[in-house]
N, C-alpha and C positions, 0 to 999 in steps of 0.2 A: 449320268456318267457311264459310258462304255468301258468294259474289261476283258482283256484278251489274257487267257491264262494256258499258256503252254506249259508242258512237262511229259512225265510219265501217268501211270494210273492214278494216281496221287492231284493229280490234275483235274482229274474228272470230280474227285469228292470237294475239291476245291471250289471247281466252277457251280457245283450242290451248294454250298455251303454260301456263296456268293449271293446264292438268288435265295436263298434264306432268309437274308438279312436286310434290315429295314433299309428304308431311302428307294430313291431311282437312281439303281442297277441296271444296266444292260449288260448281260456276260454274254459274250460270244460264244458260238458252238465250234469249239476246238474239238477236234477226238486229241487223244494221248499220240501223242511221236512215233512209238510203234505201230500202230494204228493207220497211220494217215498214209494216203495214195501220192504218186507223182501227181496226180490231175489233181488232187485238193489243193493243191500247195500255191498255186495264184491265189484261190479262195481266201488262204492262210494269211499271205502276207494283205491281203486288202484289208483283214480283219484285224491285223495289226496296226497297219499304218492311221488304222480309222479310231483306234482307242486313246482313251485317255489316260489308262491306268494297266501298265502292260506287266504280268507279274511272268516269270519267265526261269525254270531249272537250267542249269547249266548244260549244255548239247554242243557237242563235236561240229566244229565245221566240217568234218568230212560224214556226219552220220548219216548214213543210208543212201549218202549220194542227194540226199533231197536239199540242200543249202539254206538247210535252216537251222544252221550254228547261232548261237546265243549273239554274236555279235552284228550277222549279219540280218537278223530280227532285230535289233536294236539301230540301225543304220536309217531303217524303214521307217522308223515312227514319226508321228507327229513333233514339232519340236518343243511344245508345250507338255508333253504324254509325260508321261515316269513311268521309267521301265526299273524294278526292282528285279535284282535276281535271288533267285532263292533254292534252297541246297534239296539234294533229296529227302525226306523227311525220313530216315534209316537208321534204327538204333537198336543194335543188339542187348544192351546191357540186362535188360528184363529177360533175356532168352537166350543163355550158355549154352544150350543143346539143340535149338532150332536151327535149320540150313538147309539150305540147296544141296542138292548130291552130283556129284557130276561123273560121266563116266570114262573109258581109261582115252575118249575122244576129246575127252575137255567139255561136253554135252552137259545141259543138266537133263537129270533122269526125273523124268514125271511119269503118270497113267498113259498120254504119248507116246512115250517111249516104246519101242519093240521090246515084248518079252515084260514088261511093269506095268501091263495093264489093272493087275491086282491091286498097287498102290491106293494111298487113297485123295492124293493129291501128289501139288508139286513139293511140298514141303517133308523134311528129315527130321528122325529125330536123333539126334547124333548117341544118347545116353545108351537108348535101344540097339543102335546099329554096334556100337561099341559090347553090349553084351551078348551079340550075336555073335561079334566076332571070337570073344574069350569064351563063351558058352555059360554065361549067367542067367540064373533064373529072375522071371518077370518081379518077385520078391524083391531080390536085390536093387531092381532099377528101383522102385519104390521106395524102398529103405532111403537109399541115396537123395530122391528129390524130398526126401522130408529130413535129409540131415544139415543142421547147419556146419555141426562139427564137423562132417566132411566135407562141405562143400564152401568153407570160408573164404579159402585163397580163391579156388579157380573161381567164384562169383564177384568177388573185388576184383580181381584180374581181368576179368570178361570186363567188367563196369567199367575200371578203368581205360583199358585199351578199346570199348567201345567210343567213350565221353572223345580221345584220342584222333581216332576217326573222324568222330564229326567235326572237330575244331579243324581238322585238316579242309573236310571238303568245304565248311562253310566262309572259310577265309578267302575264297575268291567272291564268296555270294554275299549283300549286303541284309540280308536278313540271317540274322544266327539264329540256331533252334536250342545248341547246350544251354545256353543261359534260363527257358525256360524248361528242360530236363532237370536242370540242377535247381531249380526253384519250385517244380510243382510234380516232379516224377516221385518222389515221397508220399504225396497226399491222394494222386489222383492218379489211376490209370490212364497211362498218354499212350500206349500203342497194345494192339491186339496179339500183332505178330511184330518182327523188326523191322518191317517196311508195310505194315496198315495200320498208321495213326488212327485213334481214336476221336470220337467228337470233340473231344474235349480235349483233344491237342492241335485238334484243328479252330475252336476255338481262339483259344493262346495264340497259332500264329497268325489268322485275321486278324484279331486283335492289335500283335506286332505290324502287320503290314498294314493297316490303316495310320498307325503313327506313325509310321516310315513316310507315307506317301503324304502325311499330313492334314487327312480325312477325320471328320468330327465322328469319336466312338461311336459305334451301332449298335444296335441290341440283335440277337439272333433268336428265328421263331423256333420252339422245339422241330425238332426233327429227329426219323429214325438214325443209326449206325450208319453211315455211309458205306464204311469199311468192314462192319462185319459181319461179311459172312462167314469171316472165321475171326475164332476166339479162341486161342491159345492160352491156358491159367499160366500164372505164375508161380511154379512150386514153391510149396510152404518153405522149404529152408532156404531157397533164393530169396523169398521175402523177409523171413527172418534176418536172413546176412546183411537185405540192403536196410532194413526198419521200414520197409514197408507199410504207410496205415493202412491202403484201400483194398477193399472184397475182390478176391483173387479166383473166386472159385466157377467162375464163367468158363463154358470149355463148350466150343463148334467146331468140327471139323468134319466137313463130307456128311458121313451118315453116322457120324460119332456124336454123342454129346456127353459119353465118359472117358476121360483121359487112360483108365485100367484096362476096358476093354480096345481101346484103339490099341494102346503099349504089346495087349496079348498078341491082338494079331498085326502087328506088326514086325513085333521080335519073329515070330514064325516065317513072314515072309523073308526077314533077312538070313533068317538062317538056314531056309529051305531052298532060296536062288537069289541068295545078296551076298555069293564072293567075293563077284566080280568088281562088283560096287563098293564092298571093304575095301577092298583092296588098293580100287582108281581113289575113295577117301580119305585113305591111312594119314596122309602127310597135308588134311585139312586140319585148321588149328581146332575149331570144336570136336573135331574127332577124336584128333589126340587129346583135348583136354576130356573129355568123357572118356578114353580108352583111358588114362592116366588112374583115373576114380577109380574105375571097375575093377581095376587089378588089382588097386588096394584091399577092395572086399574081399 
């Protein structure tokens, strides 16, 4: 059986995860959407039209200009193939303070960036940048990520309005992911950050999409993290607020692998040249909702 799996990065641990797993697989060498050149894209569609089992994220017919929107990849196939589509695999609820930063261009700000080289990736911490902006000490963020008592509403709130989200994007795509969020995001760490699933929620949706497609379950070999090279914990009182069972205390990030030391020098960077960046963030909802906390203290 041949498998063509497009999407975003998500796509590549996919197509990992594919040649993992027992039986004869042939997965196609897709790069990610962002990725891919005007010159690949005959390549693309022949590897399409040649599959039997087309798994496919939702894509703009106008994205990139390269014309391969979700429908006109589906136009292409076999007529025997099955093309499932499936949603971004993106779920804040485990991560209130985790985000993109963007700046007053509408840019996001990474190490890239002019003038953020110091950063230590692409990713925010909204809790810290919030107490740069009020002028809190690294104490208080910490206090915070281990209070449940403060942090009950806006972590049911994040939950909720994440679980929200996804029911949105997934209702065009016939693979849904809430239902195994809401089934097994208690028991088992299913993502690292909000957009890098874990193995074991990439798992789950193989899983889901071999019964979609109507394929005899598989077994999968072990294999490393696909996703992480970054590991975001899940603070203790977000754990606590959700009932979290599973071990939360895994933390990668760049040259971090403690969550105290990264927060130090981070609060520093923003409060020694992260005005500008308070300022383009102020009216992001995790911002406010971490500016919200802090001012309580």
């Amino acid at each position: 059986m041949k498998v063509a799996i497009i999407g975003n990065c998500q796509s590549a641990a996919l197509q990992k995860i594919f040649r993992a797993a027992s039986g004869n697989i042939n997965v196609a060498p897709i790069k990610p959407v962002h990725m891919l050149s005007t010159t690949e894209i005959p390549s693309l569609y022949e590897e399409v039209s040649g599959s039997d089992l087309i798994l496919c994220q939702p894509i703009s017919p106008t994205y990139r200009g390269l014309g391969i929107g979700t429908e006109s990849l589906k136009s292409i196939k076999k007529t025997n193939a099955n093309f499932i589509t499936i949603p971004n695999i993106h779920f804040d609820g485990f991560f209130p303070f985790l985000m993109y930063a963007k700046n007053k261009l509408g840019d996001h700000v990474t190490p890239k960036t002019p003038g953020y080289a110091v950063l230590p990736g692409d990713y925010h911490d909204s809790a810290v940048m919030a107490a740069a902006a009020i002028g809190r000490p690294q104490n208080e963020i910490s206090d915070l990520m281990r209070s449940a008592e403060l942090l009950r509403n806006s972590v049911s709130e994040n939950w909720n309005k994440s679980l929200a989200a996804i029911n949105e994007r997934e209702a065009i795509c016939d693979l849904k992911i809430s239902p195994i969020i809401e089934k097994h995001g208690y028991e088992h760490q299913l993502f690292w950050t909000f957009n890098h699933p874990t193995n074991k929620m990439l798992d789950f949706v193989l899983a889901e999409l071999f019964r979609l497609s109507g394929l005899d379950p598989i077994s999968i070999k072990h294999h490393p993290e696909y996703l992480g090279e970054i590991k975001w914990s899940v603070a203790e009182g977000v754990k606590e607020v959700l009932g979290l069972q599973f071990h939360t205390n895994d933390y990668k990030y760049g040259k971090y692998s403690d969550y105290d030391l990264y927060m130090s020098e981070l609060l520093s960077i923003y409060a020694e040249r992260g005005a500008d960046l308070i300022e383009s963030n102020r009216n992001e909802y995790k911002f406010k909702l971490a500016y919200d906390l802090m001012a309580i203290k």
